[in-house]
N, CA, C and O of each residue as an XYZ file, in Angstrom:
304
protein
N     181.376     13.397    -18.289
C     181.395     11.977    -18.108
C     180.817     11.586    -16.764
O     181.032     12.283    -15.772
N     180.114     10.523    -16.718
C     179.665     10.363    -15.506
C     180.834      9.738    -14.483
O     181.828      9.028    -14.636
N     180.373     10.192    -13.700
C     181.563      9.338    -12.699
C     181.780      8.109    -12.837
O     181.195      7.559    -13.770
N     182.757      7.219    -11.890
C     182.870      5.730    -11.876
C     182.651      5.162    -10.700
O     182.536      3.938    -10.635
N     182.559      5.934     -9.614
C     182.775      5.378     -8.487
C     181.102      5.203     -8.207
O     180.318      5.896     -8.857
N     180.633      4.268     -7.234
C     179.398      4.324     -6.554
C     179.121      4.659     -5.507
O     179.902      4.593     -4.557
N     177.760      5.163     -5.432
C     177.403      5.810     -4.426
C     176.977      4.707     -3.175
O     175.828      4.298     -3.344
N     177.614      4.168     -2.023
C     177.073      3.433     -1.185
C     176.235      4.136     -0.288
O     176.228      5.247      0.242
N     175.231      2.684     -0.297
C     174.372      3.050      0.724
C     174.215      2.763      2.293
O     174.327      1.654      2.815
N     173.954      3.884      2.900
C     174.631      3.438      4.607
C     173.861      2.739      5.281
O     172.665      2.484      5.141
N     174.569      2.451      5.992
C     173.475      1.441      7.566
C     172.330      1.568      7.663
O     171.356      0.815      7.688
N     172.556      2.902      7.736
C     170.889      3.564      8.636
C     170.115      3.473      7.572
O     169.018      3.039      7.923
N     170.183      3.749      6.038
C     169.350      2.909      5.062
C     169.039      2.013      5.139
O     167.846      1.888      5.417
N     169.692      1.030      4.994
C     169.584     -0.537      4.828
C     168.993     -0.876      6.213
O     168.060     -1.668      6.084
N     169.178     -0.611      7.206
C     168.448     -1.225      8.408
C     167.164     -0.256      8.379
O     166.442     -0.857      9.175
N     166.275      1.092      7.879
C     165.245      1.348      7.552
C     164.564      0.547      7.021
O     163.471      0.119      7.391
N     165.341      0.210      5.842
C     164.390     -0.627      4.563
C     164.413     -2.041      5.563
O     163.411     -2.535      6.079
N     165.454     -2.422      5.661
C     165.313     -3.866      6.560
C     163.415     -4.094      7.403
O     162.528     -4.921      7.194
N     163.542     -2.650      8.542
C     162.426     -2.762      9.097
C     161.541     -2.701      8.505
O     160.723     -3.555      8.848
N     161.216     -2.078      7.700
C     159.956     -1.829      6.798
C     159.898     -3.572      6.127
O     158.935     -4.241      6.500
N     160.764     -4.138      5.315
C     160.250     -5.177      4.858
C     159.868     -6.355      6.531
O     158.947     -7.168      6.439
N     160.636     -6.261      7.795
C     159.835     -6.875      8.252
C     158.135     -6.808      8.905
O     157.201     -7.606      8.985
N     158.358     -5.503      9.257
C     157.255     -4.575      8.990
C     155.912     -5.182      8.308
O     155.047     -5.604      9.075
N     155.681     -5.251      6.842
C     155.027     -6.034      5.641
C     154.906     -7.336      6.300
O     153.853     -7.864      6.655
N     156.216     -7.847      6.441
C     155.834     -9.334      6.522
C     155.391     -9.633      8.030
O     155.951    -10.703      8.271
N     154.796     -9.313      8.984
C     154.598     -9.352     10.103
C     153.230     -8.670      9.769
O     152.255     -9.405      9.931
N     153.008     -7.539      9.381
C     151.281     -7.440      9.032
C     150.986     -8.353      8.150
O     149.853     -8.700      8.483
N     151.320     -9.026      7.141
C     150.625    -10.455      6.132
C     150.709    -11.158      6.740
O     149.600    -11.681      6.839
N     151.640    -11.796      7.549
C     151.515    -12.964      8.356
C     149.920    -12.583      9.375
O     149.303    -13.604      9.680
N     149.379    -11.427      9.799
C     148.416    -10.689     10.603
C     147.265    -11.171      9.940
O     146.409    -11.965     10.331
N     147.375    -10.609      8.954
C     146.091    -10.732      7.840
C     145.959    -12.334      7.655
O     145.040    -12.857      8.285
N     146.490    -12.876      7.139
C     146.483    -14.622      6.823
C     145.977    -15.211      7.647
O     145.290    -16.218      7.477
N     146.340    -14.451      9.135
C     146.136    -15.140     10.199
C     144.523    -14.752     10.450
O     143.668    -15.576     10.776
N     144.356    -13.730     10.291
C     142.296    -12.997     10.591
C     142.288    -13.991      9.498
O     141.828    -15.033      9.963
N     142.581    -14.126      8.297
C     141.755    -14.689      7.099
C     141.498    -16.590      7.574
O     140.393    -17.125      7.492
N     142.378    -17.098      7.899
C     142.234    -18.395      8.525
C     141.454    -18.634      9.745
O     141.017    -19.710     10.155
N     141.373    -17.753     10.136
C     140.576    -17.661     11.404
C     139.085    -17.256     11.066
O     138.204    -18.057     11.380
N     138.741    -16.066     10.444
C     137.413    -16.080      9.911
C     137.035    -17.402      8.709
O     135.838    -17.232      8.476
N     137.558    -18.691      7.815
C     137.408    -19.133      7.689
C     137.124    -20.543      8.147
O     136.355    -21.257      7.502
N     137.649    -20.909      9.105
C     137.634    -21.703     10.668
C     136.276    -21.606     11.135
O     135.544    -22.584     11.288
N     135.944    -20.382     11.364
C     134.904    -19.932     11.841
C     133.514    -20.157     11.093
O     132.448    -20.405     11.657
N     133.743    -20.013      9.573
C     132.966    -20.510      9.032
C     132.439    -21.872      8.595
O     131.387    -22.328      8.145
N     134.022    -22.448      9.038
C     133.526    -24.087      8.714
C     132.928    -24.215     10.276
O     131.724    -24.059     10.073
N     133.063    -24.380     11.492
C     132.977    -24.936     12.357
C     131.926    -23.353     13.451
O     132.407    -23.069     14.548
N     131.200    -22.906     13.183
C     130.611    -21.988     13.677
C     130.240    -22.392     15.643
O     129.978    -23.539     16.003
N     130.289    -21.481     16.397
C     129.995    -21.710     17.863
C     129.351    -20.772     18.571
O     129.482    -19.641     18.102
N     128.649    -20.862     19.618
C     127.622    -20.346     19.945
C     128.026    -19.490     21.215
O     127.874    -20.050     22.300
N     128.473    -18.327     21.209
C     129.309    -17.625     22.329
C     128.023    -17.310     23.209
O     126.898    -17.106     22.752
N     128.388    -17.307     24.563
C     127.401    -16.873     25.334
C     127.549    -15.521     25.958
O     128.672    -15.279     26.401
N     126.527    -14.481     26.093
C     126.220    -13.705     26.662
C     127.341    -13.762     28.312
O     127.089    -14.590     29.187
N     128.070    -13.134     28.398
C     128.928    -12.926     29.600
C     128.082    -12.731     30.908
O     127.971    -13.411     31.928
N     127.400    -11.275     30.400
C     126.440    -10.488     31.745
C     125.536    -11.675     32.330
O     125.362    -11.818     33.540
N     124.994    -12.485     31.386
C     123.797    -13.222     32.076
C     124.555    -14.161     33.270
O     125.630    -14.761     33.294
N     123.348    -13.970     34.340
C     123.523    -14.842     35.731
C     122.784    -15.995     35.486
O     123.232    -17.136     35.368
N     121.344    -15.545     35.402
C     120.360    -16.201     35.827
C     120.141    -17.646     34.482
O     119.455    -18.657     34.631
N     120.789    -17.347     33.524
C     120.776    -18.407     32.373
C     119.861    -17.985     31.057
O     119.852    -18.393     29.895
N     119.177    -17.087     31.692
C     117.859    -16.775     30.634
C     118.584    -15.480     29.925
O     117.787    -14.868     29.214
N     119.635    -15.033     29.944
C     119.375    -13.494     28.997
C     119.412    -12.960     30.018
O     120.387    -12.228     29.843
N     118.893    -12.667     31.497
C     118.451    -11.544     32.432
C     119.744    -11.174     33.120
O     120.600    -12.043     33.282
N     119.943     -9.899     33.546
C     121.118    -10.108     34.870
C     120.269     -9.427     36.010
O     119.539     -8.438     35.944
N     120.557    -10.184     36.997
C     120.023    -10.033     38.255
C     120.121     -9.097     38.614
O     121.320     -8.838     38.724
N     119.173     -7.866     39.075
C     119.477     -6.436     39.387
C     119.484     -6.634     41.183
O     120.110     -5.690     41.664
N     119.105     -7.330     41.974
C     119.428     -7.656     43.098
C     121.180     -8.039     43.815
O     121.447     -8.123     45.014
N     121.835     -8.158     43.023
C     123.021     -8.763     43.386
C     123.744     -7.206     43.072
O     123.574     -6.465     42.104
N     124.553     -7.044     44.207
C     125.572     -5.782     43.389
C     126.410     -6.262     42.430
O     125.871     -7.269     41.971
N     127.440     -6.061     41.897
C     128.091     -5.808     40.187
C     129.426     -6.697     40.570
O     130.143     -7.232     39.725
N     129.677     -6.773     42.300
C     130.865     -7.447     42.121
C     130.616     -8.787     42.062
O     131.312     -9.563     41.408
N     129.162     -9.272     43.046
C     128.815    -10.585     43.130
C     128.775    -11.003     41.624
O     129.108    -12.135     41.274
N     128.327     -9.986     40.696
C     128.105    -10.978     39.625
C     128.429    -11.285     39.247
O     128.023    -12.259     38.613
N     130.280    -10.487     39.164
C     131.652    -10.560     37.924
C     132.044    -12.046     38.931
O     132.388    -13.065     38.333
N     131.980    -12.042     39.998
C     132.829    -13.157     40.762
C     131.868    -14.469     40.053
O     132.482    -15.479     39.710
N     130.134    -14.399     39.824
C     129.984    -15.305     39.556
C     130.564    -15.730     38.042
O     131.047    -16.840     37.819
N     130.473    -14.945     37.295
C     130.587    -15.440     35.995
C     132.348    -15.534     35.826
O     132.939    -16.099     34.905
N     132.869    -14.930     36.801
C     134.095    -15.502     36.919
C     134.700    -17.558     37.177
O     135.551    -18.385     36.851
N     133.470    -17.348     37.977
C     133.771    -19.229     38.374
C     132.935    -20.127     37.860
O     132.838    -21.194     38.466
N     132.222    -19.942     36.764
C     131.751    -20.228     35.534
C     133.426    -21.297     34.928
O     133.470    -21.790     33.800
């Protein structure tokens, strides 16, 4: 005969599974969020600029050492 009594399940189960389902729902909320965002992007597209450039054209100034330049495009 099978038994009658049940087998409970402990803490440390239930707070595993706990994490795991928040787990899921914290990466979908992730994903939804890239997916709204690459769609955003597609309605309203923008024109990122090149960081390195100083001079405005595409070029970076090989005259300036590397810190002058980060400071400039810093105060940009």
């Amino acid at each position: 005969m099978a038994s009658s009594s049940k087998k409970k399940t402990t803490m440390a189960k239930l707070n595993r599974e706990s994490a795991v389902r928040d787990k899921r729902l914290r990466k979908a909320a992730k994903k939804d969020a890239r997916k709204a965002a690459a769609a955003a992007e597609l309605l309203n597209p923008t024109v990122e600029s090149d960081e390195e450039t100083v001079d405005g054209e595409g070029e970076v100034d090989e005259t300036q050492p590397a810190e002058d330049r980060s400071a400039e495009i810093a105060s940009r």
